[in-house]
C-alpha atoms as a printed R data frame, in Angstrom:
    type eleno elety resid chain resno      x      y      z
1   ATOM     1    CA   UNK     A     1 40.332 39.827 -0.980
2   ATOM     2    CA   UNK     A     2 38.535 42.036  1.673
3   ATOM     3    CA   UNK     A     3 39.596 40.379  5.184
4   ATOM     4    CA   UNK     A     4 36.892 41.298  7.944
5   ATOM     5    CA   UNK     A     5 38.113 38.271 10.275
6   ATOM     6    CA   UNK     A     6 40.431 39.772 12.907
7   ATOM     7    CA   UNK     A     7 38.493 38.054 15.338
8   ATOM     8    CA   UNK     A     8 39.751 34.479 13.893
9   ATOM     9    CA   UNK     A     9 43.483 35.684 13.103
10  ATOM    10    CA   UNK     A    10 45.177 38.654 12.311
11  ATOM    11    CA   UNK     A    11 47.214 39.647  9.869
12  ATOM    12    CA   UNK     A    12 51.797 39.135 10.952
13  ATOM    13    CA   UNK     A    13 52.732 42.178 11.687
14  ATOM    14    CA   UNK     A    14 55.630 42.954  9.433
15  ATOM    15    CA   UNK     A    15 57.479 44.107 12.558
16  ATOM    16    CA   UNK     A    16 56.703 41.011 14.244
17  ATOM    17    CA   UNK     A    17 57.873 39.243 11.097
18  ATOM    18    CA   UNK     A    18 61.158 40.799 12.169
19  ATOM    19    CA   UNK     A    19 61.343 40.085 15.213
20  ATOM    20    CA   UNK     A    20 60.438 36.371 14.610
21  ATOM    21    CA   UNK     A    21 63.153 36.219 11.482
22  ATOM    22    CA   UNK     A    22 66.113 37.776 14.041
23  ATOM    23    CA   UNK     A    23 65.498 35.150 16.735
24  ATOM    24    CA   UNK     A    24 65.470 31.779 14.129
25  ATOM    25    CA   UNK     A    25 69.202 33.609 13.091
26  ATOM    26    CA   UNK     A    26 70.226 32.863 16.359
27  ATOM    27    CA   UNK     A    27 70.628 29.360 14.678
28  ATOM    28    CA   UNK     A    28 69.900 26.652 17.449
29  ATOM    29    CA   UNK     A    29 69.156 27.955 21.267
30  ATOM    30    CA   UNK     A    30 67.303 26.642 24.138
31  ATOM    31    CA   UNK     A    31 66.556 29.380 26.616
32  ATOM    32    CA   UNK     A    32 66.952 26.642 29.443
33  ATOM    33    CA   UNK     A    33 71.055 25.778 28.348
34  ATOM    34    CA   UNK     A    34 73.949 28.233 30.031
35  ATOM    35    CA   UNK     A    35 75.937 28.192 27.054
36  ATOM    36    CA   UNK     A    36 76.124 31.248 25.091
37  ATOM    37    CA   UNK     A    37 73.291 30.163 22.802
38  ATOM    38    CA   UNK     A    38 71.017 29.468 24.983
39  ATOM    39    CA   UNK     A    39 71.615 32.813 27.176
40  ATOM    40    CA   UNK     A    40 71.032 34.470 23.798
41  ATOM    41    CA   UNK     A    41 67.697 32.998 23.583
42  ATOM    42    CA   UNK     A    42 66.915 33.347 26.770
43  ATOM    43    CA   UNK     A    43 67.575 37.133 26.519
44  ATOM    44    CA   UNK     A    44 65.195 37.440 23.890
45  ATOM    45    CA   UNK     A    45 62.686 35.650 25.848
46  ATOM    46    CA   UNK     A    46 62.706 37.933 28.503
47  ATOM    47    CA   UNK     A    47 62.772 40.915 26.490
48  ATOM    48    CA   UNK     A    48 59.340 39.576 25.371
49  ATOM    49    CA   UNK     A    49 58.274 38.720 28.857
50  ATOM    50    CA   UNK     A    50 58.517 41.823 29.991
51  ATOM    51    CA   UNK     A    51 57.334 43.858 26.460
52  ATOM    52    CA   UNK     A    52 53.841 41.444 27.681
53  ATOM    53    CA   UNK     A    53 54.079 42.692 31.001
54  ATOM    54    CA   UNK     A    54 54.643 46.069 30.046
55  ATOM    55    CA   UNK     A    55 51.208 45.755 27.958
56  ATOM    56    CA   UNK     A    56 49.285 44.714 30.730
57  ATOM    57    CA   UNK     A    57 50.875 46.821 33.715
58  ATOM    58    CA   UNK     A    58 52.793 43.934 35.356
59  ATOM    59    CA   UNK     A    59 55.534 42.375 36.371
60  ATOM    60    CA   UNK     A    60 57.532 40.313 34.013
61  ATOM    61    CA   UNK     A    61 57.766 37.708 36.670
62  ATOM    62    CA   UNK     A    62 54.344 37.392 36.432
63  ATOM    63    CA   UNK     A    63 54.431 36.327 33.032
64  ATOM    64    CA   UNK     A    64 54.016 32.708 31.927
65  ATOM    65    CA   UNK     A    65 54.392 31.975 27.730
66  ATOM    66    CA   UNK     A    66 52.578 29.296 26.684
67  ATOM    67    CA   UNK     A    67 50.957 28.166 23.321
68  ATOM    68    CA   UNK     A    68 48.054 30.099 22.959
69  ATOM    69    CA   UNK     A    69 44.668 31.640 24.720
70  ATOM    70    CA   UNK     A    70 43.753 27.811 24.907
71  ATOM    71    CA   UNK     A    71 46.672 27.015 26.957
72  ATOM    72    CA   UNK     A    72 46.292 29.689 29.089
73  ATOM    73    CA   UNK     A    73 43.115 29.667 30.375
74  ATOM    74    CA   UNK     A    74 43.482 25.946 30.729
75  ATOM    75    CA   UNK     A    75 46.173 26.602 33.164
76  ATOM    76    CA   UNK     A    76 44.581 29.548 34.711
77  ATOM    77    CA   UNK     A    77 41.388 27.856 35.955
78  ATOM    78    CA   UNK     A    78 42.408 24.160 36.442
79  ATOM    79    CA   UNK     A    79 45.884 25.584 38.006
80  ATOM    80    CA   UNK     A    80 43.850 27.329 40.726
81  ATOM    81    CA   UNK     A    81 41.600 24.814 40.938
82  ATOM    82    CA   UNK     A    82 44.853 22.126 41.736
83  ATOM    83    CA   UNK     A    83 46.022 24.784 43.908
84  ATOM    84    CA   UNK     A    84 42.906 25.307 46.199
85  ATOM    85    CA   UNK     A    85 42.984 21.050 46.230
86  ATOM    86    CA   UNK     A    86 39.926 21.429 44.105
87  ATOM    87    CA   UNK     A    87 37.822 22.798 46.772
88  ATOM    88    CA   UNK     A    88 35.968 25.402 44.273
89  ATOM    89    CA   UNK     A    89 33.500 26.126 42.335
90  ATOM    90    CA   UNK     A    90 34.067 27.567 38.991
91  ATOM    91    CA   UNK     A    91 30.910 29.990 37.699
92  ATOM    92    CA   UNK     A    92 31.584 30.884 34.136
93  ATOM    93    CA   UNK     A    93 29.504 32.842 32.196
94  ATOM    94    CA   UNK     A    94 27.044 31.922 29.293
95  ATOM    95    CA   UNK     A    95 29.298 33.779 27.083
96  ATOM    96    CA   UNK     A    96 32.346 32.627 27.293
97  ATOM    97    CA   UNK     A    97 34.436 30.759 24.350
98  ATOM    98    CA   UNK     A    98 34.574 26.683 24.509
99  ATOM    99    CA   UNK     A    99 38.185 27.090 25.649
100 ATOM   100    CA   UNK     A   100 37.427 27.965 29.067
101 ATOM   101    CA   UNK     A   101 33.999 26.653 29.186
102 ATOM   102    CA   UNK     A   102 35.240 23.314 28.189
103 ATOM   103    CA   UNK     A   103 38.459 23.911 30.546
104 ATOM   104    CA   UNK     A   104 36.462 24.120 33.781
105 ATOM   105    CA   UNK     A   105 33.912 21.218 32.500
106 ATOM   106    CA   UNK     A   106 36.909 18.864 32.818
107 ATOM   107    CA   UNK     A   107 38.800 21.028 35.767
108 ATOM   108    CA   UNK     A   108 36.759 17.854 38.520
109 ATOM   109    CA   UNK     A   109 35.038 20.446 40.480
110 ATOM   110    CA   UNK     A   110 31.149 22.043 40.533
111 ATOM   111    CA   UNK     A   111 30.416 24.394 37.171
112 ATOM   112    CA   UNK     A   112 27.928 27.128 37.441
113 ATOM   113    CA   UNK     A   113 26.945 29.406 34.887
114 ATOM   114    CA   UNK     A   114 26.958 33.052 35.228
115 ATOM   115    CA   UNK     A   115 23.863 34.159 33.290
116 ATOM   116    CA   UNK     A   116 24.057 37.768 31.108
117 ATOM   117    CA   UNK     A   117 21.232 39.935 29.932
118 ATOM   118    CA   UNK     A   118 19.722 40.937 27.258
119 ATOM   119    CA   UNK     A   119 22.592 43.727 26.606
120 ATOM   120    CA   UNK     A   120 25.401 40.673 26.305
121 ATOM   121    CA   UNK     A   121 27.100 41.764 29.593
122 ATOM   122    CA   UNK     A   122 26.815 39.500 32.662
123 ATOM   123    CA   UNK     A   123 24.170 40.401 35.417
124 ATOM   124    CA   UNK     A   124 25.986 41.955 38.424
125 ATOM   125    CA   UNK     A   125 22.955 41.614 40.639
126 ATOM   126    CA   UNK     A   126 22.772 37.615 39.964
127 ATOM   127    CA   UNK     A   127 26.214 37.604 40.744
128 ATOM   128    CA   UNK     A   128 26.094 39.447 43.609
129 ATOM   129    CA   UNK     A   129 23.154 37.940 45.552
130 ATOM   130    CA   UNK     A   130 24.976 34.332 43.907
131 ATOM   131    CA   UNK     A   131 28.174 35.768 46.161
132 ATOM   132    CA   UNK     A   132 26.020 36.664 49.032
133 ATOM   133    CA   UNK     A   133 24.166 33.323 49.757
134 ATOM   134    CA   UNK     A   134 27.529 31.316 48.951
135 ATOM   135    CA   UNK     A   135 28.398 28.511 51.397
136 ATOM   136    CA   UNK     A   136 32.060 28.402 51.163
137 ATOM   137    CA   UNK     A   137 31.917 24.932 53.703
138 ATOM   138    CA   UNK     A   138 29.757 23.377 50.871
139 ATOM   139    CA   UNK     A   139 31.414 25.179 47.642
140 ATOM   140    CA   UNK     A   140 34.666 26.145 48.675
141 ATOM   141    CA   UNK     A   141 36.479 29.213 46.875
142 ATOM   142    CA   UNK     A   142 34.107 31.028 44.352
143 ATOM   143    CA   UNK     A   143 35.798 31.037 40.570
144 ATOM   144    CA   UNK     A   144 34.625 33.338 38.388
145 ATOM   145    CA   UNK     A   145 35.953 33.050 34.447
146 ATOM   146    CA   UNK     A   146 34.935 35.875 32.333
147 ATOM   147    CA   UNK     A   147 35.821 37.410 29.411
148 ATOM   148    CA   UNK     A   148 36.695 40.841 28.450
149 ATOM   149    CA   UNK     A   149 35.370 41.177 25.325
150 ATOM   150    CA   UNK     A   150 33.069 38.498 23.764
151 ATOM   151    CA   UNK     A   151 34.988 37.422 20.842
152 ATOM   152    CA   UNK     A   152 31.130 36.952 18.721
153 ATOM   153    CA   UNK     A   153 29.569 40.713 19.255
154 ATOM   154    CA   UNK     A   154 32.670 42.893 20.895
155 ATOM   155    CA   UNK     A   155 31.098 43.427 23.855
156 ATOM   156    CA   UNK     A   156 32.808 44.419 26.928
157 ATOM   157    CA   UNK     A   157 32.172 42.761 30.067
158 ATOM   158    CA   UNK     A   158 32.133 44.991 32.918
159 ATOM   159    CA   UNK     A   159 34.869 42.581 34.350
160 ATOM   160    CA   UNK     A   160 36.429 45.162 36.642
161 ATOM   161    CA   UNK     A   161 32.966 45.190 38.621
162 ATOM   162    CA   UNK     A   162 33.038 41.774 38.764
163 ATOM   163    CA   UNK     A   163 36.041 40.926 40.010
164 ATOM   164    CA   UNK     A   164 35.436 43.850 42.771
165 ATOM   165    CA   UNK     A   165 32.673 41.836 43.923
166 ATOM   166    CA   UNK     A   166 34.487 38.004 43.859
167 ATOM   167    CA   UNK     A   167 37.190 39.958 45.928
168 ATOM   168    CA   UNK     A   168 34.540 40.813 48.805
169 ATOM   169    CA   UNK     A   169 33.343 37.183 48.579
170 ATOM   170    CA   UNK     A   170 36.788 36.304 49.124
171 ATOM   171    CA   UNK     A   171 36.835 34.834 45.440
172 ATOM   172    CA   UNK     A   172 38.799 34.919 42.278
173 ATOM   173    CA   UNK     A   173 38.488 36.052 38.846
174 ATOM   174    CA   UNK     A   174 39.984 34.558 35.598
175 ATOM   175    CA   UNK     A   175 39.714 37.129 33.082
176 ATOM   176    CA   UNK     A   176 39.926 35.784 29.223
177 ATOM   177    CA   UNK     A   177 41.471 38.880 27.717
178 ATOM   178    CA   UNK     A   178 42.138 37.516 24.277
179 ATOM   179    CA   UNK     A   179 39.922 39.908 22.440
180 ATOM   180    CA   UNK     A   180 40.670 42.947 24.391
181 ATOM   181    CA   UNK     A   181 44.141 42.972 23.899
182 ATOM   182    CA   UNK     A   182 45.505 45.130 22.214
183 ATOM   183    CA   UNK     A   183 42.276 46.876 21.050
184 ATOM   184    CA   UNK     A   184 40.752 48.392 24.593
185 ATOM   185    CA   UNK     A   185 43.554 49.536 27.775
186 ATOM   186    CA   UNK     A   186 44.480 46.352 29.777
187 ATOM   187    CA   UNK     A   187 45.867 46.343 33.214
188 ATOM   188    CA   UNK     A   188 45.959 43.930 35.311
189 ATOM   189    CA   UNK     A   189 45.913 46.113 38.712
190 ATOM   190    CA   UNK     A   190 42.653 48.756 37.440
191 ATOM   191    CA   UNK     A   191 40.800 45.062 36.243
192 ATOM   192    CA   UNK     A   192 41.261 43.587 39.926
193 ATOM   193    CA   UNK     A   193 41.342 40.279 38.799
194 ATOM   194    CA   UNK     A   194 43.711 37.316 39.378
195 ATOM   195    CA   UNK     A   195 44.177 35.846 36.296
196 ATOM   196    CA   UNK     A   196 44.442 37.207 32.787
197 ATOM   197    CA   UNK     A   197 44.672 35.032 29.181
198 ATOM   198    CA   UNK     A   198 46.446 36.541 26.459
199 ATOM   199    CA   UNK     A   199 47.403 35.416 22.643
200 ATOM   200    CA   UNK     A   200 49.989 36.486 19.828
201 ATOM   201    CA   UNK     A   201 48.064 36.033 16.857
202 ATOM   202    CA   UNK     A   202 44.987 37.953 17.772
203 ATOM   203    CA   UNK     A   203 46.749 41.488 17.323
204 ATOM   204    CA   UNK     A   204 49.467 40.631 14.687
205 ATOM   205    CA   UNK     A   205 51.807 38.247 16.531
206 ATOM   206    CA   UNK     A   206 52.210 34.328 15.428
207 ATOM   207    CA   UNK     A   207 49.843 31.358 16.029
208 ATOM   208    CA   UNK     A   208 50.843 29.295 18.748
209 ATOM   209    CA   UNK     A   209 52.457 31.160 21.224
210 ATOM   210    CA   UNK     A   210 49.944 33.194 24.263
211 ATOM   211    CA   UNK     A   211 50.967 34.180 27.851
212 ATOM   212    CA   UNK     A   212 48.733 33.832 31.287
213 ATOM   213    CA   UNK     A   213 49.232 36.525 33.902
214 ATOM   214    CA   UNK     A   214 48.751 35.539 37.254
215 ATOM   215    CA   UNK     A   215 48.680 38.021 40.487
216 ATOM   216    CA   UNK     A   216 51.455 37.453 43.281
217 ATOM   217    CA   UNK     A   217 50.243 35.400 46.009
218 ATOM   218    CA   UNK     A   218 47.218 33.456 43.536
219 ATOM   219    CA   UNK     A   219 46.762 29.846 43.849
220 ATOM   220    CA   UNK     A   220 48.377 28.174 40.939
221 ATOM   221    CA   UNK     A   221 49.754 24.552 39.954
222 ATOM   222    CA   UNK     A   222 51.095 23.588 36.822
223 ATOM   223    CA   UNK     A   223 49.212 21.152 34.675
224 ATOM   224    CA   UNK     A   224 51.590 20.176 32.251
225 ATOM   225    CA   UNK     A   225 55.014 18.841 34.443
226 ATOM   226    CA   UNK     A   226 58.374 18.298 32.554
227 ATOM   227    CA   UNK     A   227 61.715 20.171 32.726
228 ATOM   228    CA   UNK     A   228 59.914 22.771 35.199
229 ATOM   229    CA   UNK     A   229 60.401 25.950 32.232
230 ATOM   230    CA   UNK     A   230 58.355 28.706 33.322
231 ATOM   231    CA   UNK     A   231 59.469 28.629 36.957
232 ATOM   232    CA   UNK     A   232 57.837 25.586 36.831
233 ATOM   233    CA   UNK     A   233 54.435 26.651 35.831
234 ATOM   234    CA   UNK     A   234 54.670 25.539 31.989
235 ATOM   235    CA   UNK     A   235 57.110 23.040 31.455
236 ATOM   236    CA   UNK     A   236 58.358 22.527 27.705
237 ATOM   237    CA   UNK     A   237 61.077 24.511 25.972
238 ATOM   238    CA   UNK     A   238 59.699 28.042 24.747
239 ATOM   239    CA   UNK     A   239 59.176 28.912 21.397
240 ATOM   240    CA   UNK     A   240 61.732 31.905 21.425
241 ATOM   241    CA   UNK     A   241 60.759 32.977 17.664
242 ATOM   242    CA   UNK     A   242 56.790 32.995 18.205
243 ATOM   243    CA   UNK     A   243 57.516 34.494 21.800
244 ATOM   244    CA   UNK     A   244 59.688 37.170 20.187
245 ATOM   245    CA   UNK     A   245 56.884 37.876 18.038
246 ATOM   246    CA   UNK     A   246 54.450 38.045 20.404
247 ATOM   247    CA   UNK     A   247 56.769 40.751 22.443
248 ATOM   248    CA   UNK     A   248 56.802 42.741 19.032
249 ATOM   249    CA   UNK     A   249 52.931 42.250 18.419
250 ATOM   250    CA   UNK     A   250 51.876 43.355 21.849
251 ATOM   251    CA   UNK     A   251 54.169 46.578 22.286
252 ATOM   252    CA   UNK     A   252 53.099 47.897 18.479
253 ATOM   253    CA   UNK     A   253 49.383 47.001 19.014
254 ATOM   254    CA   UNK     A   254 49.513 49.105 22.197
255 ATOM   255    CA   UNK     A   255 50.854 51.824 20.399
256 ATOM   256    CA   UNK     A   256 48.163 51.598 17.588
257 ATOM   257    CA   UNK     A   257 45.230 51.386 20.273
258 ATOM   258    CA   UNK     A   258 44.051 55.189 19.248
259 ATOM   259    CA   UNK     A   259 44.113 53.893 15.360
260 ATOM   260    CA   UNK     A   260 41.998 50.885 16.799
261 ATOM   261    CA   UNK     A   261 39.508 53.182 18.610
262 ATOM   262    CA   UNK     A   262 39.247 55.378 15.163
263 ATOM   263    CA   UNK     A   263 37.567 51.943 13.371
264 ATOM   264    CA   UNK     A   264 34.539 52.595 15.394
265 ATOM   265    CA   UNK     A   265 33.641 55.655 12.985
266 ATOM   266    CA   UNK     A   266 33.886 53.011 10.067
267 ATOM   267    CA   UNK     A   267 32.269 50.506 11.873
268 ATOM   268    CA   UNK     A   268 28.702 52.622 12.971
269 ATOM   269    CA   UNK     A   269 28.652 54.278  9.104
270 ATOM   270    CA   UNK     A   270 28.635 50.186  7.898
271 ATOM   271    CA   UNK     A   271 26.300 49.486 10.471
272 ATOM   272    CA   UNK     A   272 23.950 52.383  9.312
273 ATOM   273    CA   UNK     A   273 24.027 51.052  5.996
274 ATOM   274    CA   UNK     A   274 22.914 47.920  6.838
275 ATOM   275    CA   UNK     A   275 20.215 48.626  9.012
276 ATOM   276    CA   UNK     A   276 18.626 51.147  5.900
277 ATOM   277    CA   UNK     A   277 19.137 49.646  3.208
278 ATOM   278    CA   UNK     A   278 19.568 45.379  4.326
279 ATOM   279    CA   UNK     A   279 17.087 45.690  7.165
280 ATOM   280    CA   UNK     A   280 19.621 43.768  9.299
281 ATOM   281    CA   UNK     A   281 19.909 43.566 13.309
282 ATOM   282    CA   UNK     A   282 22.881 45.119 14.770
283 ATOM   283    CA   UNK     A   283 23.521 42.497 18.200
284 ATOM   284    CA   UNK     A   284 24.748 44.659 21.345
285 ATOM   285    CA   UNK     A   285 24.298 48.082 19.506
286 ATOM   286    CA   UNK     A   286 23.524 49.151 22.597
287 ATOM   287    CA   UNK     A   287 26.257 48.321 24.477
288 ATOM   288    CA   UNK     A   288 29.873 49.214 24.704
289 ATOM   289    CA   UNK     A   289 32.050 47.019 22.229
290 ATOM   290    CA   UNK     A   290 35.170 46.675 20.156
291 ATOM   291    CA   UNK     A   291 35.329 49.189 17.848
292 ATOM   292    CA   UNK     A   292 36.544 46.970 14.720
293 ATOM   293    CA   UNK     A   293 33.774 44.469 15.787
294 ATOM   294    CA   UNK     A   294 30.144 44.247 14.133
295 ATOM   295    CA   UNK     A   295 28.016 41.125 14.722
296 ATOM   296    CA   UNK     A   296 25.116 41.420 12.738
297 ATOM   297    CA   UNK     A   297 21.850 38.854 11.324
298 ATOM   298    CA   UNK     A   298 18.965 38.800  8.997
299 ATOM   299    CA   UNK     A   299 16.380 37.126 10.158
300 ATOM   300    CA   UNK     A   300 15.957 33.928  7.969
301 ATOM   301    CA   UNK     A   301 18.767 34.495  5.742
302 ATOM   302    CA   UNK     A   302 20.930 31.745  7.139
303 ATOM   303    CA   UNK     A   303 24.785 32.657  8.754
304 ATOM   304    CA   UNK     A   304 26.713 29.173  6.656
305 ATOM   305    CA   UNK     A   305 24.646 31.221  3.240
306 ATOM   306    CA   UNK     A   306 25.542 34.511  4.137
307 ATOM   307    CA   UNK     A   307 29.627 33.413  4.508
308 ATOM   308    CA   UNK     A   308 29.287 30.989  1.759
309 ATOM   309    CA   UNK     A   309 28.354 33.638 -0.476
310 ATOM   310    CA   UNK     A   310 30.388 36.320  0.895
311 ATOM   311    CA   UNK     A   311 33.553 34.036  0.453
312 ATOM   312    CA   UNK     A   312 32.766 34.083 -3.380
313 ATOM   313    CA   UNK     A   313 32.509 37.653 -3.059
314 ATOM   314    CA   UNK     A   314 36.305 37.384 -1.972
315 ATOM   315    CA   UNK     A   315 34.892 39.040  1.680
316 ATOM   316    CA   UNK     A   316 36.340 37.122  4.520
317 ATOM   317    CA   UNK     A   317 33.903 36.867  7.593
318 ATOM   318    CA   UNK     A   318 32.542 34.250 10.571
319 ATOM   319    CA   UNK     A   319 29.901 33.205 12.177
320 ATOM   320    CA   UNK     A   320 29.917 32.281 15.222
321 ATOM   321    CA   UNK     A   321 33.323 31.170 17.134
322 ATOM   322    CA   UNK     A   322 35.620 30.192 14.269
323 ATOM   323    CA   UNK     A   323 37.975 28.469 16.563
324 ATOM   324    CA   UNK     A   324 35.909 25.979 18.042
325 ATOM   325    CA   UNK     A   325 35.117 23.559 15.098
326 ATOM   326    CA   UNK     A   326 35.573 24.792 11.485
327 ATOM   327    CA   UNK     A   327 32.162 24.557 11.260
328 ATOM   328    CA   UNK     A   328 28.893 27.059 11.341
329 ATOM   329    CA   UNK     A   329 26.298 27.072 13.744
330 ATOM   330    CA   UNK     A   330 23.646 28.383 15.472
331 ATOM   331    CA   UNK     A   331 25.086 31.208 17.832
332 ATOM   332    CA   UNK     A   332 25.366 30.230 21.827
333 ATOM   333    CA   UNK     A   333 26.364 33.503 22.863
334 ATOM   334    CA   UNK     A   334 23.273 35.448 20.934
335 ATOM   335    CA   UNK     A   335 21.336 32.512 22.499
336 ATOM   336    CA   UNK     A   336 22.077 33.092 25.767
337 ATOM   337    CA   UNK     A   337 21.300 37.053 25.851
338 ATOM   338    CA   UNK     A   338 17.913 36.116 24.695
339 ATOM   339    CA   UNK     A   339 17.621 36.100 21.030
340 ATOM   340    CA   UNK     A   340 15.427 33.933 19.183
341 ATOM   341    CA   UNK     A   341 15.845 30.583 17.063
342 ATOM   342    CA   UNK     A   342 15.908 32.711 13.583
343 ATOM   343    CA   UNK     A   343 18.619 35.587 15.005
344 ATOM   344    CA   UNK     A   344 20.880 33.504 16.547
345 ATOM   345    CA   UNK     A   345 20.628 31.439 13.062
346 ATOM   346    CA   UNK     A   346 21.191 34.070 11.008
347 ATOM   347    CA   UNK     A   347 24.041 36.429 12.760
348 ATOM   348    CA   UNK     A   348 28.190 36.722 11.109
349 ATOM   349    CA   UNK     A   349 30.676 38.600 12.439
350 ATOM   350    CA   UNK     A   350 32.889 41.100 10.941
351 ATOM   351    CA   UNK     A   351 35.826 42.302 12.184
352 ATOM   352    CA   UNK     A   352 38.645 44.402 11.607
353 ATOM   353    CA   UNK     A   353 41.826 45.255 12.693
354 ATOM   354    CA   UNK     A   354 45.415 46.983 12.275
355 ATOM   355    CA   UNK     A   355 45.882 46.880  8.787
356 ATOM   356    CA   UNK     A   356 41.623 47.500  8.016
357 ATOM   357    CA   UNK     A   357 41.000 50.664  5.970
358 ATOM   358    CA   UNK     A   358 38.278 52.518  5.387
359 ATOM   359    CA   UNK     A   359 37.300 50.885  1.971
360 ATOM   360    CA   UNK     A   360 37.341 47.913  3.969
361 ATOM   361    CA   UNK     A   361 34.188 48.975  5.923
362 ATOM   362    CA   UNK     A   362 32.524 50.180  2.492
363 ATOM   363    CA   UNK     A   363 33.165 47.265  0.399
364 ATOM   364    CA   UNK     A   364 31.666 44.738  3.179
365 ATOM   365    CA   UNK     A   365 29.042 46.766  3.311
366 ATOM   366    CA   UNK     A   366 28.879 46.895 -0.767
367 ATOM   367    CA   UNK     A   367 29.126 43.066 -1.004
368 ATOM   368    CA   UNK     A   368 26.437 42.058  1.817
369 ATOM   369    CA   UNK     A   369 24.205 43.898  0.003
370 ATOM   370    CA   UNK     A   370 24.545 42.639 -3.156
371 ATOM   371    CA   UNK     A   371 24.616 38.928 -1.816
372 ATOM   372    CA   UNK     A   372 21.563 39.525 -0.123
373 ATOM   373    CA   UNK     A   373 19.584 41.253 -2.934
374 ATOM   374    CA   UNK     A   374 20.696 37.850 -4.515
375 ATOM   375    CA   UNK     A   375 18.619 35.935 -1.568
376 ATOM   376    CA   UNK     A   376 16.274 38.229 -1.352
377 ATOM   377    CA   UNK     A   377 14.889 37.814 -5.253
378 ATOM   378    CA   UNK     A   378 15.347 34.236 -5.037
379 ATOM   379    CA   UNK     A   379 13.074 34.268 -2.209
380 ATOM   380    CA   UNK     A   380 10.742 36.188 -3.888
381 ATOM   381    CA   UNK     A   381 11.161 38.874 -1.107
């Protein structure tokens, strides 16, 4: 099997594995008991916390675990929404995954949409003269969520711009970093924004565990009330072996970034290939991106065929968001930076990550063309 899906999941690190396996030995713990257990969890917890922290340039104390990239944008924009006693308005961009979109559709205040251009990054100008007309008696406190990287195409959003901007408005910015981690330099102070969504399982760590960083001094409420774990931000007792993972994931995914930043060699020769000899559009090519990302689409030859066929081909790939319903669909994102009916029908995603190889990016490339030589003489094309 050829996996070209980092995008979905990665691969467990094996030295997350480890960490993971040494924290279930600890037999049973709960970080919140004073017993000797539960200080040994908690120890291992905080290791973690600040292993994240370190990643992103931060504080520990800034750290809050919680399940997933869900989770934590969840809490990120309807927590500062609470917190501002929902006088905001969120503006999320026309890119963003259904977790935040559909997080600040049910956050009870005012949703605008950030529009992007034709190169998949958000318009600056809209946003600015957006910033510059803004009636902060009728709107309240400007929101911005945007992503880093758009988990589709790979392309970078120029997020440290915008947040520059929402800061002279007197604004904030929720930054969905749950692509970039791990594969582009995060930190939180050079980004300028307020809130930052991360995930384990994304660079190697476990499903089910994520982390949201929030700046010192940013509105934010907990959503989810219980024990008050989390210094009372996420209550619910913490999943010490996925959050020791996570710690393990993050710091060895930081190390590999140059490794990460090699792929893009691999990447552009696949891409090449493509283009000559499958006639295929390469979305964002343009524009800066991932380097173990390439979203890609035949016009007419349909995205469900193409990873149909591909599976069968023991070649792992999506289309679209794989996250959001199991299911294959016409592409929002490629939608909203202007591409037609057929493109956005036709693009998959491949992606790679810390354990791709260079064979990886030729035999993709090998078995694409072979399923659609397939389509093609069916078609009589």
């Amino acid at each position: 099997m050829i996996y070209a899906d980092y995008n979905a999941t990665a691969p467990l690190r094996p030295e997350a594995r480890a960490a993971m396996l040494a924290a279930l030995d600890l037999g049973p713990t709960n970080p919140s008991s004073v017993h000797k257990a539960g200080r040994a969890a908690r120890a291992v917890v905080e290791k973690a916390r600040a292993e994240v922290g370190a990643a992103i340039g931060s504080r520990a104390e800034d750290i809050v675990f919680t399940s997933g990239g869900t989770e934590s944008l969840a809490l990120a924009i309807q927590g500062a929404v609470a917190a501002l006693d929902g006088a905001a308005t969120l503006i999320v961009s026309a890119i963003e995954h259904d977790a935040a979109t559909k997080a600040a559709a049910h956050a009870g205040v005012p949703v605008e949409t950030a529009y992007v251009l034709p190169s998949g990054q958000v318009d600056l100008d809209d946003l600015k003269a957006r910033l510059t007309a803004w009636d902060r008696s009728l709107k309240g406190t400007p929101i911005i969520v945007l992503m880093l990287a758009n988990n589709e195409t790979g392309i970078l959003q120029p997020v440290q711009e915008a947040a520059a901007l929402m800061r002279e408005a007197g604004g904030l910015t929720v930054c969905d970093a749950v692509q970039g981690l791990g594969k582009v330099p995060v930190n939180a102070a050079l980004l300028g924004v307020d809130y930052i969504a991360l995930s384990a399982h994304k660079i190697g760590g476990p499903q089910g565990v994520g982390a949201l960083w929030h700046r010192a001094g940013a509105p934010l409420k907990a959503v989810q009330y219980g024990g008050g774990q989390e210094r009372g931000l996420r209550s619910g007792t913490e999943n010490v072996a996925g959050i020791a993972g996570f710690g393990m994931a993050v710091s060895k995914s930081v190390q590999d970034l140059p490794r990460y930043a090699a792929l893009g060699a691999h990447r552009d020769a696949m891409e090449a290939r493509l283009k000559s000899e499958g006639g295929v559009t390469v979305i964002g090519e343009g524009s800066p991106r991932l380097a173990g990302v390439s979203c890609f689409a035949r016009a007419g030859f349909r995205a469900e065929t193409q990873v149909m066929a591909l599976d069968l081909a023991g070649v792992c790939v999506s289309a679209g968001s794989a996250c959001s319903s199991g299911k294959v669909k016409r592409s929002l994102v490629l939608m909203a930076m202007g591409a037609d009916d057929a493109l956005a029908e036709s693009a998959i995603r491949t992606s790679f990550g810390w354990n791709s190889q260079p064979e990886d990016f030729r035999n993709v490339a090998d078995a694409w063309l072979q399923v659609n030589q397939r389509a093609s003489s069916k078609l009589g094309a």
